[in-house]
C-alpha positions as CSV (number, residue, x, y, z in Angstrom):
1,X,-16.7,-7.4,10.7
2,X,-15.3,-6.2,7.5
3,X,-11.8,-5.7,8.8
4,X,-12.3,-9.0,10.3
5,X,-13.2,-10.6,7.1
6,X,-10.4,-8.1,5.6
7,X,-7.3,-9.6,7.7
8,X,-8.7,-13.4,7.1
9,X,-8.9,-12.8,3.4
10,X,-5.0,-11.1,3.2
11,X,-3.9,-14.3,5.2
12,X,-5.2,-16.7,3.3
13,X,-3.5,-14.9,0.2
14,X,-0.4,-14.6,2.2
15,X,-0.4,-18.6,2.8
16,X,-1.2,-19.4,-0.9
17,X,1.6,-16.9,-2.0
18,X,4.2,-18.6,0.2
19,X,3.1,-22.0,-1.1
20,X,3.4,-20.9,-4.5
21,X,6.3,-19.2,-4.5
22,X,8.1,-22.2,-2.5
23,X,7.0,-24.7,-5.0
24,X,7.1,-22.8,-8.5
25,X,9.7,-19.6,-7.0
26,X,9.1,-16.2,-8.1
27,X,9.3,-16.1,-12.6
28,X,6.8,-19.2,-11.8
29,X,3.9,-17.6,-9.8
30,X,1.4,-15.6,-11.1
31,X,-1.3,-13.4,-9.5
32,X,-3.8,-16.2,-10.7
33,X,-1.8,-18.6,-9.7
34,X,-2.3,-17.4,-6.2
35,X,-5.8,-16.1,-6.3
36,X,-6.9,-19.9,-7.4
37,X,-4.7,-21.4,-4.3
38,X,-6.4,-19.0,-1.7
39,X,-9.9,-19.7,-3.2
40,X,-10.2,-15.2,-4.1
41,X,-10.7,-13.3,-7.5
42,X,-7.5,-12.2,-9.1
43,X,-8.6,-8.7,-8.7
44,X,-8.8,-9.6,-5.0
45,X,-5.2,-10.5,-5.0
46,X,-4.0,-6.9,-6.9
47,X,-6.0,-5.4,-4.2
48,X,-3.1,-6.9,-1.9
49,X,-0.5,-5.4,-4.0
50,X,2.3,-6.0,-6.6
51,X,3.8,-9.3,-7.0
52,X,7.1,-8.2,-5.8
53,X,5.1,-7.2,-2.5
54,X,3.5,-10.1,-2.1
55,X,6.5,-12.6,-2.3
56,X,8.1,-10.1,1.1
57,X,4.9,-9.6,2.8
58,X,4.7,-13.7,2.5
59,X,8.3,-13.9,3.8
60,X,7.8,-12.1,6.5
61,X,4.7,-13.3,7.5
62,X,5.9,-17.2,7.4
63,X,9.1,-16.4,9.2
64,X,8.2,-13.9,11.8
65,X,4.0,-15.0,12.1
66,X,3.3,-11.1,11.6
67,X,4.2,-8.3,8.7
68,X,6.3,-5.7,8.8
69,X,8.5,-6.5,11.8
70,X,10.9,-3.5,12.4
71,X,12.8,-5.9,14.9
72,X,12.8,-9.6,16.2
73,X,13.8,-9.0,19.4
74,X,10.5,-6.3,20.0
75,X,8.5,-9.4,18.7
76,X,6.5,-10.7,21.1
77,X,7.4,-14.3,20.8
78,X,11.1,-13.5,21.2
79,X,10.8,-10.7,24.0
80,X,9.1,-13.5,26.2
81,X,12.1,-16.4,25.4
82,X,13.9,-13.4,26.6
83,X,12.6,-12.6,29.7
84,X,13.4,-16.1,30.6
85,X,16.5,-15.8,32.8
86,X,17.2,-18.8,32.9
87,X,20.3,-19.7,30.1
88,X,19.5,-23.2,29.3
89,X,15.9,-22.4,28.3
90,X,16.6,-18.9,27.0
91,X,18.9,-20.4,24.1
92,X,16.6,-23.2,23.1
93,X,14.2,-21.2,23.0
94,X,16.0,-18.5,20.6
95,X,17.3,-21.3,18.5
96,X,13.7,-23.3,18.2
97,X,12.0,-19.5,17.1
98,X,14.4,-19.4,14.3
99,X,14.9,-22.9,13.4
100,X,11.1,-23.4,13.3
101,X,10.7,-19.6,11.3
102,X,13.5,-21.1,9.1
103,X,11.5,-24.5,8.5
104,X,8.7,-22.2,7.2
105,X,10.2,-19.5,5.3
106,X,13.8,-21.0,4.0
107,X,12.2,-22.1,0.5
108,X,10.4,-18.7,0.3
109,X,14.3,-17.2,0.8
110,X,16.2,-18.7,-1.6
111,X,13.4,-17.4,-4.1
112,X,13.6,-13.6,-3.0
113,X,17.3,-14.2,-3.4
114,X,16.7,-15.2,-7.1
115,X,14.2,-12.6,-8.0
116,X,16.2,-9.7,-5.9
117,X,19.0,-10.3,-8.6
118,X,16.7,-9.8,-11.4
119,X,14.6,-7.2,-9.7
120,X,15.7,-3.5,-9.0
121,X,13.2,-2.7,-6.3
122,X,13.1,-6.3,-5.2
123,X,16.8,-5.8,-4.9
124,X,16.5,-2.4,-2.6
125,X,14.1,-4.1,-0.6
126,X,16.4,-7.0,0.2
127,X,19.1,-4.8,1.2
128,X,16.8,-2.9,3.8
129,X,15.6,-6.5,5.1
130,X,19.4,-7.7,5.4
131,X,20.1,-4.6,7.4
132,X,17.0,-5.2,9.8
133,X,18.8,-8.7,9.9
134,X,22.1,-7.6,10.9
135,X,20.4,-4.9,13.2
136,X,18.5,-8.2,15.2
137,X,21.7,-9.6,14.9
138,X,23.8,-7.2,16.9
139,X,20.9,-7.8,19.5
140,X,21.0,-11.3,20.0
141,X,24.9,-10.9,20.3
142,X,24.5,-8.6,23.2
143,X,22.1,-10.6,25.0
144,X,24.5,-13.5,24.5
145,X,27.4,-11.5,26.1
146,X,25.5,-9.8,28.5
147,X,24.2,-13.8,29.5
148,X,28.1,-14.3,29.6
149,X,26.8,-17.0,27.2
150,X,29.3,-15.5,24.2
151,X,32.0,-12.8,24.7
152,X,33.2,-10.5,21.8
153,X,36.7,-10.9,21.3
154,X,37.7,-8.8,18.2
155,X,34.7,-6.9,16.9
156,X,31.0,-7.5,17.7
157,X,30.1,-6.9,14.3
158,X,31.6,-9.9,13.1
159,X,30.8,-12.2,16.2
160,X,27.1,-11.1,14.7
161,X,27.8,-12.1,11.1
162,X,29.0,-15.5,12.8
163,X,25.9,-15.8,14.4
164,X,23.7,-15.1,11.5
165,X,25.7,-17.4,9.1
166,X,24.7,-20.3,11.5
167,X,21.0,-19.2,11.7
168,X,20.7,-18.7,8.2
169,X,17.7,-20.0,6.1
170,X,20.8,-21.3,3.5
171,X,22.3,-22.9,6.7
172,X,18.9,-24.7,7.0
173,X,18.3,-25.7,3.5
174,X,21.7,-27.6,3.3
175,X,21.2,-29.2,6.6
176,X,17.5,-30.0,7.0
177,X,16.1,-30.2,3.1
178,X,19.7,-31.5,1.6
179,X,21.6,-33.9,4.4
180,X,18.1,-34.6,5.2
181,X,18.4,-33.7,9.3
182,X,15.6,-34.0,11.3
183,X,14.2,-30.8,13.2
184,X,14.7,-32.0,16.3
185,X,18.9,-32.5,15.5
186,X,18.9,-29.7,13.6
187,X,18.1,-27.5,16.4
188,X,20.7,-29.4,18.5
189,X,23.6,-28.8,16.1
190,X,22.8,-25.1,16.0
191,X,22.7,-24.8,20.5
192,X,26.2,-26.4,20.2
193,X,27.2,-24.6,17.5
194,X,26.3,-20.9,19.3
195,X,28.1,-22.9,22.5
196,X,31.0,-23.7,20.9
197,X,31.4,-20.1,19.2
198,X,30.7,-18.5,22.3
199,X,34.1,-20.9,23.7
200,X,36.1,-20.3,20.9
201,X,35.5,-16.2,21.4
202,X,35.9,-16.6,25.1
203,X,39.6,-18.9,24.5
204,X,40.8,-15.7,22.2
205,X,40.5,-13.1,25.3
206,X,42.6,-15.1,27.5
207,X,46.1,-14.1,27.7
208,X,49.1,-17.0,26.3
209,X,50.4,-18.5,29.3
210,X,51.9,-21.9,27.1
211,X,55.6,-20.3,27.7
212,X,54.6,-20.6,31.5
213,X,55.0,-24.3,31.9
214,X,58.0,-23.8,29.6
């Protein structure tokens, strides 16, 4: 019952955090801050760790649902859109994980971003979570190809930073919270957009045949 009450108290801290650091970013937020939005002691909220911990451990667990996820595609939400083999389905339901995990989390980005550049550890801890990125993104291409849904046509690795620049929380930001998209089209521009990159890198393997009509 204790860890019970344990794992309710931390998510209720985690929530509060997110919504704090959303609103006010991180040089805003303070541990009281979040201890009188999740309804605990402050010494409750130290108990949970540094502030710099909680702002990832909040990240985390409003993008992914869970903390400390080595990888996405492991993640049991995005191994079952994967077991789908059906293409059609399989990509919507990629692109709604991360365009919903975006709607959640894309405010608490932008300030990790801004206290990573002021932050040393912060700043060591973003580079590790940008590697995981880029290690989830390599996956996702290789589904992709293996789906014959994208093909690489000069290096995987930058087929994968194509991919992540259109699934980016700063991609979401612009589109959904600035141009003022809905969800619903929002998620549409980004199934077209992995379509239409997938074409483009499938038109670059072909061989020149223009002269042939010549």
């Amino acid at each position: 019952m204790r860890t019970g009450q344990a794992a309710e108290t931390r998510l209720r801290i985690l929530d509060a955090a997110a919504r704090q650091f959303a609103v006010a970013g991180y040089a805003g937020t303070s541990l009281a801050d979040i201890a009188q939005a999740a309804g605990v002691s402050i010494e409750t909220v130290k108990l949970s760790g540094p502030k710099r911990q909680l702002l990832l451990a909040a990240f985390e667990h409003s993008f992914a649902g869970s903390e400390g996820i080595d990888s996405l595609a492991a993640h049991e939400p995005v191994s079952q859109i994967t077991a789908d083999t059906d293409n059609t389905r399989y990509l919507a339901g990629i692109v709604h994980f991360v365009a919903e995990s975006n709607r959640r989390s894309s405010l608490l980005w932008s300030a990790l971003l801004s206290a990573a550049a002021s932050d040393t550890i912060l700043g060591t801890e973003l580079a590790a979570l940008q590697r995981r990125r880029h290690t989830d993104m390599l996956i996702l291409v290789d589904e992709l190809c293996s789906r014959r849904l994208a093909f690489v046509a000069t290096s995987r690795e930058q087929l994968a930073d194509a991919v992540s620049f259109l699934l980016s929380p700063e991609g979401y930001n612009q589109l959904v919270l600035g141009a003022c998209w809905s969800q619903v089209d929002y998620e549409a521009w980004l199934v077209r957009s992995v379509v239409l990159l997938a074409d483009d890198a499938s038109a670059t393997m072909q061989p020149d045949r223009s002269h042939e009509s010549r």
